[in-house]
C-alpha positions as CSV (number, residue, x, y, z in Angstrom):
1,X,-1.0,-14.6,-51.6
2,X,0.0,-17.7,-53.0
3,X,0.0,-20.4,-50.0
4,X,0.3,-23.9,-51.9
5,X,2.9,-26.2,-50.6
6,X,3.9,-30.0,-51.9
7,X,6.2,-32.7,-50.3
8,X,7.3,-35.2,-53.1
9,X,8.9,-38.0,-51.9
10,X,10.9,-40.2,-54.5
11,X,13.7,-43.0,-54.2
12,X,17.2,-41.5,-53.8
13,X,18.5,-44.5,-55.8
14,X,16.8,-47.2,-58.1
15,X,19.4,-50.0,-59.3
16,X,17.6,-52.3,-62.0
17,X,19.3,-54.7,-63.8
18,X,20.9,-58.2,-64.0
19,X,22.5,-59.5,-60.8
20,X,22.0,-56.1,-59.2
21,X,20.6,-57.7,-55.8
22,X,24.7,-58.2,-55.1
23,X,24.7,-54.1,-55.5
24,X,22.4,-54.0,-52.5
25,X,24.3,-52.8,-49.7
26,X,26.2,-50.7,-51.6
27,X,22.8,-48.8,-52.9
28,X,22.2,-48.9,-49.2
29,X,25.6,-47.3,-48.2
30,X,25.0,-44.3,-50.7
31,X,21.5,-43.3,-48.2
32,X,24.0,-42.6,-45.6
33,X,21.6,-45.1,-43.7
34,X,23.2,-46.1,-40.5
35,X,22.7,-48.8,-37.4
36,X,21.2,-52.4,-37.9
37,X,19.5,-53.3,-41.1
38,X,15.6,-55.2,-40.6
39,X,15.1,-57.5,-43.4
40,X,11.5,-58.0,-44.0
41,X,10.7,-60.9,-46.1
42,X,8.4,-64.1,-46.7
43,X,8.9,-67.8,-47.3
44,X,10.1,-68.1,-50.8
45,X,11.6,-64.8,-51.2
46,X,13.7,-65.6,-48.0
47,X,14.7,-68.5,-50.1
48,X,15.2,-66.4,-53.7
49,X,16.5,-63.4,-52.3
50,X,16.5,-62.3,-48.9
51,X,19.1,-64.7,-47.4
52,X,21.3,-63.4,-50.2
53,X,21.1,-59.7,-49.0
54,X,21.5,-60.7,-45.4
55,X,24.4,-62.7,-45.9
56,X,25.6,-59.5,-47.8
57,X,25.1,-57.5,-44.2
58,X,26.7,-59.6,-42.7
59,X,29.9,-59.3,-44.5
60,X,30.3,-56.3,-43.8
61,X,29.9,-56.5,-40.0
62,X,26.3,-55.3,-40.0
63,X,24.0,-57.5,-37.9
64,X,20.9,-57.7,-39.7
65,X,17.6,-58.7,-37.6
66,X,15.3,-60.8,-39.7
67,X,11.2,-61.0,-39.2
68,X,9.5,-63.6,-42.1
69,X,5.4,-62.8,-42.4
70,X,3.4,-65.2,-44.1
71,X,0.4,-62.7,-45.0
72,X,0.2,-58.7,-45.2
73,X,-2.4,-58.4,-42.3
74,X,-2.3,-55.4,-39.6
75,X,-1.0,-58.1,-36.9
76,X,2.4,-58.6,-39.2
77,X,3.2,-54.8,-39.0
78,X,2.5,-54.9,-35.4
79,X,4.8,-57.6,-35.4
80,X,7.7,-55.9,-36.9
81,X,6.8,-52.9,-34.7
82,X,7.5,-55.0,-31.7
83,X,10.2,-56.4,-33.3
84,X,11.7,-53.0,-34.3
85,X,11.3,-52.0,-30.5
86,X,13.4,-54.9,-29.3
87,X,16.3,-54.3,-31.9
88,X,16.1,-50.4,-32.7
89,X,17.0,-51.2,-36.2
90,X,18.6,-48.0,-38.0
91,X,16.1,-48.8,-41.3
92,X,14.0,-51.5,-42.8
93,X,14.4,-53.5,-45.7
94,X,11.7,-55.2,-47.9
95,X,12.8,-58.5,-49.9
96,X,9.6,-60.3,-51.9
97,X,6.6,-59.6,-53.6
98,X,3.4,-57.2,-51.9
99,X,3.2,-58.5,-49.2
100,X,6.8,-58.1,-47.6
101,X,7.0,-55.1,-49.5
102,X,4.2,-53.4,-48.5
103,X,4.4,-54.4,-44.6
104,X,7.9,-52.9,-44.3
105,X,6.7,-49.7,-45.9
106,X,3.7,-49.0,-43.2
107,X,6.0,-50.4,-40.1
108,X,8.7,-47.9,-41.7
109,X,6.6,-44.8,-41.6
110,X,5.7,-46.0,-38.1
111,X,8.8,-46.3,-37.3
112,X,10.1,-42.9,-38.9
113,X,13.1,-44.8,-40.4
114,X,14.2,-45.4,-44.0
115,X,13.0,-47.8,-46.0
116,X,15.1,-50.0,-49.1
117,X,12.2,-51.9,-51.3
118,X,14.0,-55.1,-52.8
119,X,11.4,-56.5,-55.3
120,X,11.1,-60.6,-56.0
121,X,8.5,-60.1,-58.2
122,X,7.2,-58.0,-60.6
123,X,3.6,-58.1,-59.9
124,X,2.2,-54.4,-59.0
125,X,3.5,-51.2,-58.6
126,X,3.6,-50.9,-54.8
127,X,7.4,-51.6,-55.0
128,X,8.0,-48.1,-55.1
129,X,4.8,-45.9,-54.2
130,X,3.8,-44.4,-50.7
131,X,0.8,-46.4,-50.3
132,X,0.6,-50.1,-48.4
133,X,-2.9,-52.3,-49.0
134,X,-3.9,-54.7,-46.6
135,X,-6.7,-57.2,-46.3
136,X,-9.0,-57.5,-43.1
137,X,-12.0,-59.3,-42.8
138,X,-14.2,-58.6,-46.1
139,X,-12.8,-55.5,-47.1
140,X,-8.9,-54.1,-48.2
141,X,-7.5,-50.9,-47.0
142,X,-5.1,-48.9,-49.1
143,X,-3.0,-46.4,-46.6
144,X,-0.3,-43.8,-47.0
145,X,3.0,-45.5,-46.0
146,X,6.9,-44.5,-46.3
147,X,8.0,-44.6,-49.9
148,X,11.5,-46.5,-50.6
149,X,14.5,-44.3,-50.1
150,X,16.1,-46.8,-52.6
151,X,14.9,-49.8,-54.9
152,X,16.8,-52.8,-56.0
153,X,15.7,-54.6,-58.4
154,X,17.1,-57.7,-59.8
155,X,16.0,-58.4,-63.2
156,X,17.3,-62.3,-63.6
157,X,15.4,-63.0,-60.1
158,X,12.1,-60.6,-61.7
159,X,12.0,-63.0,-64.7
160,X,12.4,-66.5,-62.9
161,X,9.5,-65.5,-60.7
162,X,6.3,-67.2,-62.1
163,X,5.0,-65.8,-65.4
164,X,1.5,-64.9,-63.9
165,X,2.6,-62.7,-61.3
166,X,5.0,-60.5,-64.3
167,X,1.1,-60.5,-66.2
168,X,-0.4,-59.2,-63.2
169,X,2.1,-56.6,-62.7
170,X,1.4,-55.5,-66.4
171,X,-2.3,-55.5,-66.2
172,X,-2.0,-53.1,-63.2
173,X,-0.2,-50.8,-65.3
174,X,-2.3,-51.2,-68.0
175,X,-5.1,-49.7,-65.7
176,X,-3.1,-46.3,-65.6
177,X,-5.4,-45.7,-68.8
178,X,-8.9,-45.7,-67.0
179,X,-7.4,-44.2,-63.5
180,X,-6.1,-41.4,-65.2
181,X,-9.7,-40.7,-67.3
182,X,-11.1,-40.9,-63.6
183,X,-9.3,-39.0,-62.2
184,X,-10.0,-36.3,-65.0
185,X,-13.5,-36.9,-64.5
186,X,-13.3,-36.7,-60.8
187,X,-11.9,-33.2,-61.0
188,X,-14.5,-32.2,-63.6
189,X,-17.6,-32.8,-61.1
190,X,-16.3,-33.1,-57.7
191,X,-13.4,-30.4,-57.9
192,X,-10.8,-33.3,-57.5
193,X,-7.6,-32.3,-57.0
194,X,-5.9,-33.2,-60.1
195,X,-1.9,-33.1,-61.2
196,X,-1.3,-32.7,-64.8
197,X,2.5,-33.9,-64.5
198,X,1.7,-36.8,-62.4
199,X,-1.5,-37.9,-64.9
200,X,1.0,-37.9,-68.0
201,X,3.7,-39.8,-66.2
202,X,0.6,-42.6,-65.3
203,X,-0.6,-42.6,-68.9
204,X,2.8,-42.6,-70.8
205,X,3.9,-45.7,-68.6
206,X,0.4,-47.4,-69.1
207,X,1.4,-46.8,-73.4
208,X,4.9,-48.0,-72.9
209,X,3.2,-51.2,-71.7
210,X,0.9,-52.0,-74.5
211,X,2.9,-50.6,-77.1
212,X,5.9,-53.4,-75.9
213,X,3.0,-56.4,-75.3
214,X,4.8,-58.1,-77.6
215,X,8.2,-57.9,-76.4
216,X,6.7,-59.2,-73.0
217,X,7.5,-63.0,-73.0
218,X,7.9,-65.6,-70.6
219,X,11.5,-66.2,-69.4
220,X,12.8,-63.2,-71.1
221,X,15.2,-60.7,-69.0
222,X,14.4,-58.3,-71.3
223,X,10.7,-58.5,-70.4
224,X,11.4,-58.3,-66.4
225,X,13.5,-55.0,-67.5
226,X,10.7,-53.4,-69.2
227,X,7.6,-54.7,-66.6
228,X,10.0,-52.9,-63.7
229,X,10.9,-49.7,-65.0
230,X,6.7,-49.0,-65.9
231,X,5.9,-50.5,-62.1
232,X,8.7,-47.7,-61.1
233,X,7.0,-45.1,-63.1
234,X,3.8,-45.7,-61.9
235,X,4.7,-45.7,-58.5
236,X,6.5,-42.5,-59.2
237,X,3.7,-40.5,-60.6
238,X,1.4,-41.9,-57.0
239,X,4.4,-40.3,-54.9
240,X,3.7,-37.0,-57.0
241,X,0.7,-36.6,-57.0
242,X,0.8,-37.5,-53.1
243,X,-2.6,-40.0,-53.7
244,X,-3.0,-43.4,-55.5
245,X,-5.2,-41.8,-58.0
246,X,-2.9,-42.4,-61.1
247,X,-2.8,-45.8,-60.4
248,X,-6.3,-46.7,-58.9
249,X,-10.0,-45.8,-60.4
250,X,-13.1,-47.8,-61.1
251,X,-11.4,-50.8,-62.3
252,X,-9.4,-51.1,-59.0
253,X,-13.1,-51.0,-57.0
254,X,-13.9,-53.4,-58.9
255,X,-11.2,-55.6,-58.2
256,X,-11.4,-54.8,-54.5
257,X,-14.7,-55.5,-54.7
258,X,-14.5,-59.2,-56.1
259,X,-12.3,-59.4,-52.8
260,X,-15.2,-59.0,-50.5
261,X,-17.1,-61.5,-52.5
262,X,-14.8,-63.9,-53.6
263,X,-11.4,-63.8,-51.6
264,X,-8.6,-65.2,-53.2
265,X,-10.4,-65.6,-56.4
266,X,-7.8,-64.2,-58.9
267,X,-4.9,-62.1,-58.7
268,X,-5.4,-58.4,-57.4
269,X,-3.8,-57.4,-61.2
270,X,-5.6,-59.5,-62.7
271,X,-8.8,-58.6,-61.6
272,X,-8.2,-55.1,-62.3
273,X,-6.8,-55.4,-66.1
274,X,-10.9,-57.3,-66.4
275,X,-11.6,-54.4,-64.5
276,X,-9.7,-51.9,-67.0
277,X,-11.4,-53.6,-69.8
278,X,-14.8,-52.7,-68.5
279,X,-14.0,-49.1,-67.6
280,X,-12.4,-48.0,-71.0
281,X,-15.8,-49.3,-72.4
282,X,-18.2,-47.4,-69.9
283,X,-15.7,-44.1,-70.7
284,X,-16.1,-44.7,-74.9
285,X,-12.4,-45.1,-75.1
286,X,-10.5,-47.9,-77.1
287,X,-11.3,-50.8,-74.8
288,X,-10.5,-53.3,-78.1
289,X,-7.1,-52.3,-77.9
290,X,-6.5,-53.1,-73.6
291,X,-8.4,-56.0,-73.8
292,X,-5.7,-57.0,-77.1
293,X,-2.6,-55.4,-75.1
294,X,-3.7,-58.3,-71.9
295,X,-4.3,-61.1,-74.1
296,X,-1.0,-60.1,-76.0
297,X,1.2,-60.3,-72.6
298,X,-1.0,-63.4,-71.5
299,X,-3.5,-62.0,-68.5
300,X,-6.7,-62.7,-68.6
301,X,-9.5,-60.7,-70.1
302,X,-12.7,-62.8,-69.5
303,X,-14.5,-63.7,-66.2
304,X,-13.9,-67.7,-67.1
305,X,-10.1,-67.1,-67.0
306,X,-10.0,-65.0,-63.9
307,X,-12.0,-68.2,-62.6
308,X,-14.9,-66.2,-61.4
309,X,-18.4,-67.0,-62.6
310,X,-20.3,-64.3,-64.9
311,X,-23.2,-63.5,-62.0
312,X,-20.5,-62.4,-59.3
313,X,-18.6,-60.4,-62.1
314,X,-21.8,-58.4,-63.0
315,X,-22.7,-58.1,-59.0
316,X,-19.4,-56.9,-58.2
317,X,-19.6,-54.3,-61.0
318,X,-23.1,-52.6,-59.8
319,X,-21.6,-52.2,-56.4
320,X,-17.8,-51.6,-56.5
321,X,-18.8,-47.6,-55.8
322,X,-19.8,-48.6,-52.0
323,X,-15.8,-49.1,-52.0
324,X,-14.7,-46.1,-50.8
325,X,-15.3,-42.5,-51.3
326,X,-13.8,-42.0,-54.7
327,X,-15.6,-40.6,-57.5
328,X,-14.8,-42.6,-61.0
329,X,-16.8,-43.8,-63.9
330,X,-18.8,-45.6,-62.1
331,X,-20.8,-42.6,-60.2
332,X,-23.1,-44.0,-57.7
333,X,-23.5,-47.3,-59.4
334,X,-24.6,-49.1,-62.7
335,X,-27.8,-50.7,-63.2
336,X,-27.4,-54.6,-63.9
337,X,-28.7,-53.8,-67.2
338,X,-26.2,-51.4,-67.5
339,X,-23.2,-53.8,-66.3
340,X,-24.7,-56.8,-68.2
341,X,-24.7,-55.0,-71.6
342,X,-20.9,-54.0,-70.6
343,X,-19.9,-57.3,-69.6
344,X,-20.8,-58.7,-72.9
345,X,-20.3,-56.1,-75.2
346,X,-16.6,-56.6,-74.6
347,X,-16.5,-60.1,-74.2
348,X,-16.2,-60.5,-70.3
349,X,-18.8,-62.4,-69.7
């Protein structure tokens, strides 16, 4: 007897365009979503964004609570837990970048209420998935959170945010191309559960990327349109496939590994389109034409620009697979040898 069962959540309602943050509580009034509205946010999105929405609210008699976090730690969710428990909000609201986003998602699906994901920037495509990440101590942990039951996002506010954040939102879509040839391999030798519709959906927005680098410019609308509708995508094809693997192989334990060793380094997109770079290489695949796609769009694709010196690249590299317990290119680690002769072959180092 067939048994297999699947629960795909997806936003109800994504709004992208110019001047659509106005649009937000009417996207919001759609989800039927009643009682108190919590707005989470951060410094300068407060600023950009967030007061914006709430003054919104309050027009139309809502009494939104709002909780500003200045890092995406464990002790901000508990935070807006505690803060949840004093107002009994009727859903939560996320206006800013990762971190804002990503808190409101996990205190959501704490919370069992609905979650609107207002994006500031376009840097990574948690804006939409069912997955949070979180830094503590030396290490980053990636759980399953509530996905958005809408998404707003504002392309005029996406573009003014500052350029390297759009580039690291693109290199991190970029990396769909190695996650996805991970994932394949993880399914051929470890019986990994793998999703054929949710792989294509990874890959095709990873190719929409590249094959618009050079339509992604500074300053340009235009660009912020296309940079968000991929990050949706990509997000998308996680909440299908019910894991992060579309969006997150070697190239993202990498990254996560340069975190242990040198925290705050270079931008978590950043790292990984390096990362990407290095992974298409190890899998024999076109690893010319990523590294041309990040230089195109203006992300780095060389230790020296990521700021990271060559000897922490090439240790972080022959232990990202102590990570976590997912099976990529990497298998149970590459010799130095093996990581030098990759570093340079393709320029990283």
């Amino acid at each position: 007897m067939f048994e297999k069962t699947t629960w795909i959540r997806l936003p109800r309602n994504v709004l992208v365009g110019h001047g659509v943050l106005d649009d937000t509580v009417e996207a919001v009034s759609e989800l039927h979503l009643h009682g108190r509205p919590l707005v989470v946010t951060s410094p300068t999105p407060r600023k950009v964004a967030a007061e914006r929405v709430v003054a919104d609210f309050e027009e139309t008699g809502e009494d939104p609570v709002v909780v500003e976090i200045e890092e995406a730690t464990f002790g901000a969710v508990e935070r807006v837990l505690e803060i949840a428990e004093e107002t009994d909000p009727g859903y939560l609201v996320g206006v800013g970048g990762g971190k804002a986003i990503d808190i409101a998602k996990m205190a959501s699906d704490d919370l069992g209420r609905g979650f609107v994901s207002v994006p500031t920037a376009a840097s990574h495509d948690g804006i939409v998935s069912g997955r949070g990440s979180v830094p503590e101590g030396d290490t980053r942990h990636s759980v399953a959170a509530e996905p958005p039951l809408a998404v707003v996002a504002d392309t005029e506010i996406l573009a003014d945010a500052p350029w390297r954040l759009t580039t690291a939102g693109c290199a991190d879509i970029i990396s769909n191309y190695t996650a996805v040839k991970d994932w394949r391999l993880a399914n051929r030798l470890q019986n990994v559960e793998y999703s054929h519709y949710s792989a294509a959906l990874a890959e095709m927005t990873a190719e929409m990327l590249v094959e618009n680098a050079d339509s992604v410019k500074e300053g340009l609308e235009e660009s912020a349109w296309i940079v968000v509708k991929a990050l949706v995508s990509s997000g998308v094809a996680m909440s299908i496939a019910d894991s992060s693997r579309p969006a997150s192989g070697a190239e993202h334990l990498f990254s996560h590994q340069l975190d242990r060793m040198v925290p705050g380094a270079a931008l978590h997109g950043h790292q990984v389109g390096v990362g990407t770079i290095v992974a298409e290489y190890l899998h024999g695949g076109n690893w010319e034409g990523v590294r041309d796609a990040l230089a195109t769009i203006g992300a780095p694709t060389t230790a020296d620009e990521l700021g990271i010196d060559d000897r922490t690249v090439v240790e972080a590299l022959t232990s990202a697979h102590e990570i976590r317990d997912r099976y990529t290119i990497l298998g149970n680690g590459m010799s130095e040898a093996a990581a030098v002769e990759a570093v340079e072959t393709t320029g990283v180092i």
